[in-house]
C-alpha positions as a Markdown table, in Angstrom:
| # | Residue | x | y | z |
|---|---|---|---|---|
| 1 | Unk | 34.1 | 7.7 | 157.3 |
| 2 | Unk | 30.6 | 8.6 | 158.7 |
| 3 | Unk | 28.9 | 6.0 | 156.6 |
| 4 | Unk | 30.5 | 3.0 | 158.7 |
| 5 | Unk | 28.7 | 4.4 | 161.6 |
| 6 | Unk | 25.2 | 4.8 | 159.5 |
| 7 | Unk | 25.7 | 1.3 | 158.9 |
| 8 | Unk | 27.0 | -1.1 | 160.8 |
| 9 | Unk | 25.4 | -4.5 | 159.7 |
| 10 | Unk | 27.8 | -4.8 | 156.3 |
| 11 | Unk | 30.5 | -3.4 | 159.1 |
| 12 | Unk | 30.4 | -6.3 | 161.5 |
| 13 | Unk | 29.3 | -9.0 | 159.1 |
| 14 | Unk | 33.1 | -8.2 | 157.5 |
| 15 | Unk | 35.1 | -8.1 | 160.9 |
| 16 | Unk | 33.6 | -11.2 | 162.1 |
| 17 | Unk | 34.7 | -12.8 | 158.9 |
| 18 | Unk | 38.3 | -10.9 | 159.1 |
| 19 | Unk | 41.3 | -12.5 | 160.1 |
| 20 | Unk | 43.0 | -9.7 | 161.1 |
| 21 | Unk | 42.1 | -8.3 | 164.1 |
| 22 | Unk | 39.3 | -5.7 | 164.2 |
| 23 | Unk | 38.1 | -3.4 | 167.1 |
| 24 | Unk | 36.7 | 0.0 | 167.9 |
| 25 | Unk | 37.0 | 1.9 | 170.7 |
| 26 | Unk | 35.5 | 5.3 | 172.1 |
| 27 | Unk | 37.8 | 8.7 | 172.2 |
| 28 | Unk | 39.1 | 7.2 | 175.6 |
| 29 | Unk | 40.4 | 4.2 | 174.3 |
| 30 | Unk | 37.7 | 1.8 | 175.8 |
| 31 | Unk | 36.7 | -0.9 | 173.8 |
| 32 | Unk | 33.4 | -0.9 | 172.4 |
| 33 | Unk | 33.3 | -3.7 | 170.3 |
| 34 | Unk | 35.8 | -6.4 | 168.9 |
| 35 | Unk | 36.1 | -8.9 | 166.3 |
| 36 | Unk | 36.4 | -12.9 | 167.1 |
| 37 | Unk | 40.0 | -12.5 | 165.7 |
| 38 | Unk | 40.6 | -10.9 | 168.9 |
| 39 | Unk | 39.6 | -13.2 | 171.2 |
| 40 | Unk | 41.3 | -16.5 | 169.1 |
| 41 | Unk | 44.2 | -14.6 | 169.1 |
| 42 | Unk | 45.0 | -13.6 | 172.4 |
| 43 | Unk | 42.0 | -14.9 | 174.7 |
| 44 | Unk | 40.4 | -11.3 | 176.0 |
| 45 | Unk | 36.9 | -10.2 | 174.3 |
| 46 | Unk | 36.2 | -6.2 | 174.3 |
| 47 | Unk | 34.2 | -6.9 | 177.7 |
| 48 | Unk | 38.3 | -7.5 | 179.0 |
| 49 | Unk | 39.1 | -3.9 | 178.0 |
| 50 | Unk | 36.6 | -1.6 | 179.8 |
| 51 | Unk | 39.0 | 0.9 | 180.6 |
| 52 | Unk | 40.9 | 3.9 | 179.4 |
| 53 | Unk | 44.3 | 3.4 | 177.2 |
| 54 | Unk | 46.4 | 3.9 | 179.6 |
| 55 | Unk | 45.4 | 1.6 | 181.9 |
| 56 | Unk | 45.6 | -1.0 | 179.7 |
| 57 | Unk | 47.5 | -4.2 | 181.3 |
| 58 | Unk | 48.0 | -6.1 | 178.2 |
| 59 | Unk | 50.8 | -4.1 | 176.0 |
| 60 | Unk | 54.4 | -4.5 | 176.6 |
| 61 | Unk | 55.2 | -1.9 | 179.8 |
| 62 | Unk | 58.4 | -0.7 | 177.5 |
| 63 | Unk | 56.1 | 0.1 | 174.6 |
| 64 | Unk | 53.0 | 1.8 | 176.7 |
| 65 | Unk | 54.6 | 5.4 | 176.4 |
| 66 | Unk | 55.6 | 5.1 | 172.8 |
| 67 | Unk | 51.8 | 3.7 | 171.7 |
| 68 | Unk | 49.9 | 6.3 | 174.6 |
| 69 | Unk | 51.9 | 9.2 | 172.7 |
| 70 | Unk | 50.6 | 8.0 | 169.1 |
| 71 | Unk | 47.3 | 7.9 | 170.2 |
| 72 | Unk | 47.0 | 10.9 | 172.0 |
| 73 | Unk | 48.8 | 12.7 | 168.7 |
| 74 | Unk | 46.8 | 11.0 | 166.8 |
| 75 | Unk | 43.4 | 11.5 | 168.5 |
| 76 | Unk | 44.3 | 15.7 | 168.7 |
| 77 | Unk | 45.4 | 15.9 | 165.2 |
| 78 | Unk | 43.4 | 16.9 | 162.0 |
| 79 | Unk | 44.5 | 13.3 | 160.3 |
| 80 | Unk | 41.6 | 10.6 | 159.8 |
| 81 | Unk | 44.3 | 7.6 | 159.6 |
| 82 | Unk | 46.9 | 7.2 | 161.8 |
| 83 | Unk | 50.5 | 6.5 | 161.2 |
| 84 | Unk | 51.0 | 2.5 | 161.7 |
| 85 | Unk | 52.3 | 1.9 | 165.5 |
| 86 | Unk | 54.2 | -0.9 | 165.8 |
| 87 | Unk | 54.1 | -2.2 | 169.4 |
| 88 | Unk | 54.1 | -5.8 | 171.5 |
| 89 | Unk | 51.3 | -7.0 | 173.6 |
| 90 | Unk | 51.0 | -10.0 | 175.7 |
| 91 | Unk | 48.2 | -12.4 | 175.5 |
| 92 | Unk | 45.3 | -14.2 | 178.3 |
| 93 | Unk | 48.2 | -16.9 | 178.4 |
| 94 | Unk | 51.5 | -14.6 | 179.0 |
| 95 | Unk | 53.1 | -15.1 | 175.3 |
| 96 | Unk | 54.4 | -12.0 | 173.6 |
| 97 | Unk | 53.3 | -10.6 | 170.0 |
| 98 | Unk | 54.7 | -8.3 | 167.9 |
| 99 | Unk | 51.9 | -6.2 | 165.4 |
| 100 | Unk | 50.9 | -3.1 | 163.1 |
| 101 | Unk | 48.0 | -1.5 | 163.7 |
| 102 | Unk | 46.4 | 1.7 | 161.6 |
| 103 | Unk | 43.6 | 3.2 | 163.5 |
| 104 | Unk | 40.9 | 5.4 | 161.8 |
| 105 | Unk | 38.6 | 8.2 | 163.0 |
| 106 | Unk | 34.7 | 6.8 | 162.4 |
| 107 | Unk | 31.2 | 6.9 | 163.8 |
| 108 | Unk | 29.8 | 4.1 | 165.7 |
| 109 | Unk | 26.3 | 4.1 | 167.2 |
| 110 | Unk | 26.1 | 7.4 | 166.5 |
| 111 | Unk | 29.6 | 8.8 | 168.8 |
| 112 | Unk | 33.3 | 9.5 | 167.7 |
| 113 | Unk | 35.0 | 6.2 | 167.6 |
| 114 | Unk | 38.2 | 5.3 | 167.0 |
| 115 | Unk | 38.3 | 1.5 | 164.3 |
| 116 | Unk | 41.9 | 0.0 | 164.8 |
| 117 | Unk | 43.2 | -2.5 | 162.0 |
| 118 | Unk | 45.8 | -4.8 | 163.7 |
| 119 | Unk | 47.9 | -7.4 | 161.5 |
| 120 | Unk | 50.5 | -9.8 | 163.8 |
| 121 | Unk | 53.8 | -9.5 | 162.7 |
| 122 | Unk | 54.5 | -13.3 | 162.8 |
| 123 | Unk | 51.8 | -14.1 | 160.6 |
| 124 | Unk | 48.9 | -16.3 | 161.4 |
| 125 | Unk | 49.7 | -19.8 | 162.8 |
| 126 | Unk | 46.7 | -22.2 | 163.3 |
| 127 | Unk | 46.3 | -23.2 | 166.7 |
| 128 | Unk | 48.4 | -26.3 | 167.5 |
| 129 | Unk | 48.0 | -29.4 | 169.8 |
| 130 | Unk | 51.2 | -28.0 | 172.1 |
| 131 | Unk | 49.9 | -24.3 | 172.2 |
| 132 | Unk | 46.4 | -26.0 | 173.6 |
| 133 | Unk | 48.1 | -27.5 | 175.8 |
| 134 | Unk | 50.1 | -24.7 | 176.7 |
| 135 | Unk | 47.0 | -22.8 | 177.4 |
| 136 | Unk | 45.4 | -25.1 | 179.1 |
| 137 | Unk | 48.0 | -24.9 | 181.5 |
| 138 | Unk | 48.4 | -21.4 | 182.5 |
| 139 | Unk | 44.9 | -21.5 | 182.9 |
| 140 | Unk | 44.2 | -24.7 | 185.3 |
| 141 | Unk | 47.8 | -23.7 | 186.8 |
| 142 | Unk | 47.1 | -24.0 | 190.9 |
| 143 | Unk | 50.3 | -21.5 | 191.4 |
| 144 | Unk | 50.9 | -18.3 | 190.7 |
| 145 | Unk | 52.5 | -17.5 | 186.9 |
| 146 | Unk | 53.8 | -13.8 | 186.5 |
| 147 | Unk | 56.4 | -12.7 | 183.9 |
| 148 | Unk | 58.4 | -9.8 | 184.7 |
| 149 | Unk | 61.0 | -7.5 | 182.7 |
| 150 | Unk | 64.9 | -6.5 | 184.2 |
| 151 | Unk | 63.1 | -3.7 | 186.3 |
| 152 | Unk | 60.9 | -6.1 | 187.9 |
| 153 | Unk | 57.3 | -4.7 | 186.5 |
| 154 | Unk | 54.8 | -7.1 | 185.7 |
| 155 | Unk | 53.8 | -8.5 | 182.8 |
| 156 | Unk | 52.0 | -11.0 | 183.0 |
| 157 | Unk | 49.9 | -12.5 | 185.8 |
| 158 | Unk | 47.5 | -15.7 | 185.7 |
| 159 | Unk | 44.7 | -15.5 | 187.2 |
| 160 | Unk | 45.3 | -17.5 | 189.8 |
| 161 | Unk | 47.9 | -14.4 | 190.8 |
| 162 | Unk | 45.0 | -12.4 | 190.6 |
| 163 | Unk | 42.2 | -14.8 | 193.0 |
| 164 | Unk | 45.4 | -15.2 | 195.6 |
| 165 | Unk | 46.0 | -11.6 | 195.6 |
| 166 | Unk | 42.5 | -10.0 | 195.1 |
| 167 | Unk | 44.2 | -7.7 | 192.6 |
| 168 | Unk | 42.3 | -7.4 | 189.0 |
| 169 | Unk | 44.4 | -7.7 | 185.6 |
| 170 | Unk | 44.4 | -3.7 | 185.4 |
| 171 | Unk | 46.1 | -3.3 | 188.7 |
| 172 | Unk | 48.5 | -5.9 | 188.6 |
| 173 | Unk | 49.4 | -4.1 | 185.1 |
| 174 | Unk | 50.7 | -1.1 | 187.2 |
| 175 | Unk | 52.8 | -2.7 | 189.5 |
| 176 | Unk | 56.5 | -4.4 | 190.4 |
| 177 | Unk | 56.7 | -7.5 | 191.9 |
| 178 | Unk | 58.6 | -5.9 | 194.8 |
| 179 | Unk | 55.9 | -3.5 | 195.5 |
| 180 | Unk | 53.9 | -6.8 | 196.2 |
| 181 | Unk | 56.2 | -8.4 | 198.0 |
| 182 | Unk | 56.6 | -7.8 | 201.9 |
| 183 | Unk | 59.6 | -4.9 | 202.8 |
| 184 | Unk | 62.1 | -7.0 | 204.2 |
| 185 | Unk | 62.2 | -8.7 | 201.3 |
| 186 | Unk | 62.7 | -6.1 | 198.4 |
| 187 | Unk | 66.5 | -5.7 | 198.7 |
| 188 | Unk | 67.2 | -9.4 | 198.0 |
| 189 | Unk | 64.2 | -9.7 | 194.9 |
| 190 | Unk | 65.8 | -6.9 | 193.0 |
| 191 | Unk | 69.2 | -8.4 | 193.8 |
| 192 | Unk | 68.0 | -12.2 | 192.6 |
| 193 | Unk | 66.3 | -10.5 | 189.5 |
| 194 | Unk | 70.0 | -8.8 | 188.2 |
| 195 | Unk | 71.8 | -12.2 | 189.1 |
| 196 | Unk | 69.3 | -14.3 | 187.4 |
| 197 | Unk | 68.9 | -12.1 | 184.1 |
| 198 | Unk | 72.2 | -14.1 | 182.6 |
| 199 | Unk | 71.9 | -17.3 | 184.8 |
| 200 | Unk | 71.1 | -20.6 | 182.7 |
| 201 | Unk | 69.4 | -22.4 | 185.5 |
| 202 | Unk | 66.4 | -21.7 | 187.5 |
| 203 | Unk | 67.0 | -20.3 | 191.2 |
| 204 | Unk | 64.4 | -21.4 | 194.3 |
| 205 | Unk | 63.7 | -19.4 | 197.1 |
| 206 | Unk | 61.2 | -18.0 | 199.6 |
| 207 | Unk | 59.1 | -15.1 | 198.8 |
| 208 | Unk | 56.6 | -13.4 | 200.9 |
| 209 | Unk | 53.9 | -11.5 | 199.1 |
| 210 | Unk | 50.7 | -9.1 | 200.4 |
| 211 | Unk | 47.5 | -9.3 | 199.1 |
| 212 | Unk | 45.4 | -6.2 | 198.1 |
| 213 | Unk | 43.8 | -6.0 | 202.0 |
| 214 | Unk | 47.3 | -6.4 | 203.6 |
| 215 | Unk | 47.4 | -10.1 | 204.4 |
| 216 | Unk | 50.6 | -11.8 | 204.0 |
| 217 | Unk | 51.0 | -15.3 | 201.4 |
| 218 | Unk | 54.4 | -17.5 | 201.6 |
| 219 | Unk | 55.3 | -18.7 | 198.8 |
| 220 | Unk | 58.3 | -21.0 | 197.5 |
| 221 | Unk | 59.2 | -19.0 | 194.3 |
| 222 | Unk | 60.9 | -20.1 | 191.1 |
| 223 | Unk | 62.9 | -17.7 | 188.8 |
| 224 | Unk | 64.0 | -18.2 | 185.2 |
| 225 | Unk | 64.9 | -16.2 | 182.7 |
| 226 | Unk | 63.3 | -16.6 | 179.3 |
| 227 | Unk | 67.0 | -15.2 | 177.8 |
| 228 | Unk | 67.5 | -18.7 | 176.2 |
| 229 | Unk | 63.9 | -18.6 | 174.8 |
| 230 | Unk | 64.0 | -15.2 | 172.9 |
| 231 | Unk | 63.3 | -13.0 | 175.6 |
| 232 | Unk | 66.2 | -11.1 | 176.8 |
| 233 | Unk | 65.6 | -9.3 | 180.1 |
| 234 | Unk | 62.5 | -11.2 | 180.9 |
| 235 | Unk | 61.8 | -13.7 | 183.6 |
| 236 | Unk | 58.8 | -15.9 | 184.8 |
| 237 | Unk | 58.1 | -16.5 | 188.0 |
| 238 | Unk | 56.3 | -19.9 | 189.3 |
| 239 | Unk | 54.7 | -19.7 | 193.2 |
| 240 | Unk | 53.5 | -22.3 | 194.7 |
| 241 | Unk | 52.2 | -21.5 | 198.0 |
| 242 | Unk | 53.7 | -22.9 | 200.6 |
| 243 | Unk | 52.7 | -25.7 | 202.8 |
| 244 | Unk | 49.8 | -26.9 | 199.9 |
């Protein structure tokens, strides 16, 4: 296992050319170094993930426990190859995918270092003119995109939610959407959330939300849920600030 870290040249020069995804990370789960895979697949680099595991925004809120357990069993343990962990993560654009990953005790520039082997479950699809396109609007999007699951956590937030805001991907990762929006306002979200969990068309309302320094933002909000597009329990959010 050592010799990886005494030579990383052959190392890199094979992840770079890997198709599955390839990254290492130090004892406390921040990335020290990922593969391109990563980044075509899901649109972060390893400068995205320059903090511990379990502040990581990016996996599936109901599977953080379950893959923060592994590790930490893992990591303690007298194994040098984990168990596979099966989890979900979401990408840079808000789409969910579903992979294996087997993570092995090395040595990288001379420290511990944890190498994780990650293969999607879907398989590999090349990129195609509609997911472009789909990209390209989350990105350019001038409202707020967040995706949220039946107990209102987020997801998923643009950045766009994160410049109107002044929260960074990290912090959005550990909250609700009611503990962003203002209080008077709570009762009716969590209410609008259960009614529109099984409802087939998209419901429009106001929505008051504070930014990180206490400042207030109207919005006009719209709510569907993704139900009829394979995510049961899920819902996106569009917010288009009003009076732009």
């Amino acid at each position: 296992m050592n010799a990886m870290g005494e030579s990383l040249d052959p190392f890199l020069a094979l992840a770079e050319v890997s198709e599955t995804v390839v990254f290492v990370t130090d004892l406390s789960m921040r990335m020290l170094y990922a593969n391109a895979e990563l980044e075509r697949l899901t649109g972060f680099t390893a400068a995205d993930f320059q903090f511990p595991q379990e502040d990581n925004p990016f996996i599936h809120r109901e599977d953080a426990e379950h893959v923060a357990q592994a590790l930490t069993a893992f990591a303690s343990s007298e194994a040098t190859v984990s168990e596979p962990i099966v989890n979900r993560f979401l990408d840079k654009w808000g789409r969910t995918h579903r992979c294996r990953s087997v993570v092995s005790k090395i040595g990288f520039r001379g420290e511990p270092a944890m190498l994780f082997v990650c293969r999607t479950l879907e398989g590999a699809a090349a990129v195609s003119t509609d997911d472009r396109q789909y990209r390209a609007l989350v990105e350019s999007a001038d409202d707020a995109i967040v995706r949220i699951d039946n107990a209102g956590r987020l997801l998923f937030a643009n950045d766009r939610t994160a410049k109107l805001l002044g929260y960074s991907a990290v912090e959005l990762g550990r909250l609700r959407l009611d503990d962003l929006v203002i209080h008077s306002q709570r009762t009716k979200l969590t209410e609008q959330i259960g009614a529109m969990l099984g409802a087939s068309k998209p419901a429009r309302f106001p929505l008051t939300l504070l930014t990180k320094d206490g400042s207030a933002i109207a919005f006009q909000a719209v709510l569907t849920a993704l139900r009829a597009y394979g995510y049961p329990g899920e819902l996106v959010a569009i917010l288009h600030v009003s009076g732009v």
